[in-house]
C-alpha positions in Angstrom: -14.1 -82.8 -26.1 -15.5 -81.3 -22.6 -15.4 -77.0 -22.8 -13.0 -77.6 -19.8 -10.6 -79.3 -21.9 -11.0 -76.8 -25.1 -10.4 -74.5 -22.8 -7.1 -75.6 -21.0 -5.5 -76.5 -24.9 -6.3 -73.4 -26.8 -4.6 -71.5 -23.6 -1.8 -74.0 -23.7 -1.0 -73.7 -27.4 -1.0 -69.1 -26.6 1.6 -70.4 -24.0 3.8 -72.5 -26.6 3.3 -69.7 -29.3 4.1 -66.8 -27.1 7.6 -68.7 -25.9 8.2 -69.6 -29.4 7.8 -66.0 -30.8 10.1 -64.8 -27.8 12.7 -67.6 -28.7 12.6 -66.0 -32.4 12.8 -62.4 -31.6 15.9 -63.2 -29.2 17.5 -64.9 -31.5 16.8 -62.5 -34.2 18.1 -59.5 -32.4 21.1 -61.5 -31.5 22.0 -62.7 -34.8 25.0 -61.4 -36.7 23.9 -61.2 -40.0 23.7 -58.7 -42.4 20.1 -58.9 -43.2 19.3 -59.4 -39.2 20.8 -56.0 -38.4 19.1 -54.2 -40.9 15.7 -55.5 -40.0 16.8 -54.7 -36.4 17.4 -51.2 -37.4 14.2 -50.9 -39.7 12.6 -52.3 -36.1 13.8 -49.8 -34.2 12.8 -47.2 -36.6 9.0 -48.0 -37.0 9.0 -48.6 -33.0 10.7 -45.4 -32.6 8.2 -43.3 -34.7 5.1 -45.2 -33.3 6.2 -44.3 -30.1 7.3 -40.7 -30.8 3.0 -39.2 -30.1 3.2 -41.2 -26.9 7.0 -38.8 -26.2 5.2 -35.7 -27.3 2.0 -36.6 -25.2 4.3 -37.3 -22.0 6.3 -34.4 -22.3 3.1 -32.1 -23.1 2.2 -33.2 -19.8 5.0 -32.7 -18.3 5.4 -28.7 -19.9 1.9 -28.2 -18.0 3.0 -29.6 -14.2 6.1 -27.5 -14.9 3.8 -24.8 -15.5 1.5 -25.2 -12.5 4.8 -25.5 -10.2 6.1 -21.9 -11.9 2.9 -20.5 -11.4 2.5 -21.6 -8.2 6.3 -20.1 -7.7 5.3 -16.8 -8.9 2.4 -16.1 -6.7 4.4 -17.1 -3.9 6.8 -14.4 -4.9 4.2 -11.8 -5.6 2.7 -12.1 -2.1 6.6 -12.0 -0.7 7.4 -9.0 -2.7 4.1 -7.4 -1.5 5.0 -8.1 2.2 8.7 -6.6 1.4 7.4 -3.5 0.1 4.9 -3.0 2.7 7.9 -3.7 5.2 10.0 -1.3 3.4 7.0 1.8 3.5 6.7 1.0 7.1 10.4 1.5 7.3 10.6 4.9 6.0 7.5 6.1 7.5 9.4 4.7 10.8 12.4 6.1 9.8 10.7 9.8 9.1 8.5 9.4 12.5 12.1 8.8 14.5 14.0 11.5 12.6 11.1 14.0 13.4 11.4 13.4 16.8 15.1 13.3 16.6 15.4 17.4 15.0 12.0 18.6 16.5 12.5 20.5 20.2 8.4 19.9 20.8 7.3 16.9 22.9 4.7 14.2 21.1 3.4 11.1 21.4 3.3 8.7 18.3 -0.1 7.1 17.7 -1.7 5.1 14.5 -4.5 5.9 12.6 -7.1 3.0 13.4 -10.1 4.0 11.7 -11.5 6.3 9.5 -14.8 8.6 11.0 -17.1 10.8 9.0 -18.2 11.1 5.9 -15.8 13.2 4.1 -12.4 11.4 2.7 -9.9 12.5 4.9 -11.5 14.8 7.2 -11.6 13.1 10.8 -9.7 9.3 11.7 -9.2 7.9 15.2 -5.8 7.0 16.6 -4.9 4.4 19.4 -3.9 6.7 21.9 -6.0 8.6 24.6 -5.8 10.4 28.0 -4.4 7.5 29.4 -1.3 7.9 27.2 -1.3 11.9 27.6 -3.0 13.1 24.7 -4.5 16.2 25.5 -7.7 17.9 23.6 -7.4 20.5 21.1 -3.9 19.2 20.5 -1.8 20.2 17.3 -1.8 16.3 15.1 1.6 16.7 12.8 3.4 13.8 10.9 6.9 14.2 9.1 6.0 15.9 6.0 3.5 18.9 8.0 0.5 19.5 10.0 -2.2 17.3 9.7 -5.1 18.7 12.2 -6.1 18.7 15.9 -8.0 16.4 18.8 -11.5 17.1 18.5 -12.1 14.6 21.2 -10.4 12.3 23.4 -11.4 8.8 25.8 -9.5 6.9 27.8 -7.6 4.8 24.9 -8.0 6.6 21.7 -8.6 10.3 20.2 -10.6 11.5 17.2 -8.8 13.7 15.1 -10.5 16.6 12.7 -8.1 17.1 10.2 -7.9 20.4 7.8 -10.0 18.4 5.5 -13.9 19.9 6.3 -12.4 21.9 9.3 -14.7 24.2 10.9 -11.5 26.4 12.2 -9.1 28.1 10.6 -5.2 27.7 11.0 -2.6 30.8 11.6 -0.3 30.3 9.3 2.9 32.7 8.0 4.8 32.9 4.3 8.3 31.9 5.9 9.7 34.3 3.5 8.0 37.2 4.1 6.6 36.7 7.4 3.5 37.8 6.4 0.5 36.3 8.1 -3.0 34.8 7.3 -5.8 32.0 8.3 -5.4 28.8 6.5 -9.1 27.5 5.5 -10.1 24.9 3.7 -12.5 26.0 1.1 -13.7 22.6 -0.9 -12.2 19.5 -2.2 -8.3 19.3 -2.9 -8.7 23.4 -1.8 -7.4 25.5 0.6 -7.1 29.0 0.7 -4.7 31.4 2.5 -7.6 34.4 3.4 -6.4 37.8 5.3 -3.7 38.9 3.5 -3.7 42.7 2.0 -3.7 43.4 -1.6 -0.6 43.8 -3.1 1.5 41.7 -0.8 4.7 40.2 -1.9 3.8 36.5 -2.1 5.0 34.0 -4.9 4.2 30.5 -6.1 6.2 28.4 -4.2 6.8 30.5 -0.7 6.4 28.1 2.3 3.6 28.7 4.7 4.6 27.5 8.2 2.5 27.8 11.1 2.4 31.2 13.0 1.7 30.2 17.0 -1.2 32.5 17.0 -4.4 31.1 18.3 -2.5 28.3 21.0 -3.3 25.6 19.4 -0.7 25.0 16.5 2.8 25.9 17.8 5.0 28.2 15.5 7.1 26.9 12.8 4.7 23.7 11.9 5.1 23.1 7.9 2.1 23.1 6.2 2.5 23.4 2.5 3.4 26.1 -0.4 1.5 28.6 -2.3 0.5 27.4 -5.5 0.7 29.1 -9.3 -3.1 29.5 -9.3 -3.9 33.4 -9.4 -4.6 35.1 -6.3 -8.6 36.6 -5.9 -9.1 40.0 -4.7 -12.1 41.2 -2.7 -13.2 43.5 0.0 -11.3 41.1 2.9 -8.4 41.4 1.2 -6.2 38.9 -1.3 -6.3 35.1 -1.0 -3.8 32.5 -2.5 -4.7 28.6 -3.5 -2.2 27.0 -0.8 -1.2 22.8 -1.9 -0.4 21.2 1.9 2.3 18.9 2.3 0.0 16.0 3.6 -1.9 13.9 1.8 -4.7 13.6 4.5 -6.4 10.5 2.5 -2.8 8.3 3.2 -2.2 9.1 6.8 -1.1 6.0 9.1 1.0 7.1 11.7 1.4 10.4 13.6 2.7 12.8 16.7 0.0 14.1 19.0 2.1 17.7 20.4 2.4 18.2 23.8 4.2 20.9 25.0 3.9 22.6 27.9 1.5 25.5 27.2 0.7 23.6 23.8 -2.6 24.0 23.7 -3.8 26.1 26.6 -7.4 25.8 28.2 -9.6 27.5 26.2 -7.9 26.6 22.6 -10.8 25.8 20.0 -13.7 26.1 22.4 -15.6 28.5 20.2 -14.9 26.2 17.3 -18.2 25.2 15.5 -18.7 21.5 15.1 -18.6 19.2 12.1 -22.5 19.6 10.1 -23.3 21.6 13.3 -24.7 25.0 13.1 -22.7 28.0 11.8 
């Protein structure tokens, strides 16, 4: 017999086989008897446990595409939470800026820090507003919570502000409660140190120290932190208290550039000794 012919029988007699074994398995599951059903049911047993890896297989992968979706969910979330807290800080810091502007009787411009200058952490930044927008030099620099510094230098668009962080001046301040008053200096890192006071003067931990006026450049009455529990040091210029300001200098974003009339005069800061310069 021709290979062609083998061929075409052997697939013929898969065909009649297959149609026969369908025949028998219909009407096997359709029979009525006793003995049918429960080789039906021991059927659908053994089918039922062969497939139950494939069930656990399929539903393993779907357990991990759930988890890629939730994960996927989540850092969505994260990165909507982050933008609705950063929201909510600008809120209050916009909230603080209007309020002081709202109680305070001095006139100021709002500007935003824009970048930091210098090489210590805090000490001078550069905000978006110049001579063009009436920022004056030697200007007091405040922000809600207390004074923050002075223009050091100013362009058509943008001013550089030196801070009390590294400041080569000193700041008349007051003790609210006493009225007593001193220079402000900053001394060192995280230190500043209210100098000029005389020995023996009533002064406790806590008192506020407000600016004084003295000097034309800071106008009176400018919060600028409270004395802290550290003992006072004595020497032959009189008693100086550790004083903690109210700013945090290294988280400054926005602020108000005074400028009252008469706030600062002419010659305010113009024997000031520059940054690194020469003492």
């Amino acid at each position: 017999m021709p290979a062609r012919n083998r061929q075409a029988s052997g697939t013929l007699e898969w065909i009649v086989f297959l149609s026969c074994a369908a025949i028998s398995l219909v009407l096997l599951l359709t029979s009525p008897k006793p003995g049918v059903r429960e080789l039906k049911e021991t059927a659908t047993d053994v089918v039922g446990y062969a497939a139950s890896p494939l069930h656990i297989v399929r539903r393993l992968f779907s357990i991990w595409s759930d988890y890629d979706i939730l994960q996927q969910h989540a850092v969505a979330l994260s990165k909507e939470n982050a933008k609705l807290r950063d929201a909510a800080l600008e809120n209050e810091r916009l909230r603080a800026l209007l309020g002081l502007r709202e109680r305070s009787n001095i006139s100021t411009i709002s500007a935003s820090v824009i970048s930091a200058v210098g090489p210590a952490l805090g000490g001078q930044f550069r905000i978006d507003m110049g001579r063009s927008a009436g920022v004056p030099l030697h200007a007091a620099v405040i922000t809600p919570q207390g004074l923050v510094g002075k223009t050091v230098e100013v362009t058509d668009h943008t001013a550089l502000i030196q801070t009390l962080v590294g400041n080569s001046y000193g700041v008349a301040v007051m003790l609210e409660r006493t009225r007593m008053r001193g220079i402000l200096r900053w001394t060192g890192p995280d230190r500043y140190t209210l100098t000029g006071l005389p020995q023996g003067v009533d002064i406790k931990s806590g008192d506020l120290v407000l600016t004084s006026g003295a000097g034309s450049v800071f106008p009176k009455g400018l919060r600028v932190g409270v004395i802290t529990d550290a003992p006072s040091v004595i020497s032959i210029y009189g008693e100086s208290w550790l004083v903690q300001p109210f700013v945090d200098l290294r988280t400054v974003e926005d602020v108000f550039v005074v400028t009252d009339t008469g706030w600062p005069d002419e010659y305010a800061g113009q024997n000031d000794v520059p940054i690194g310069g020469d003492q």
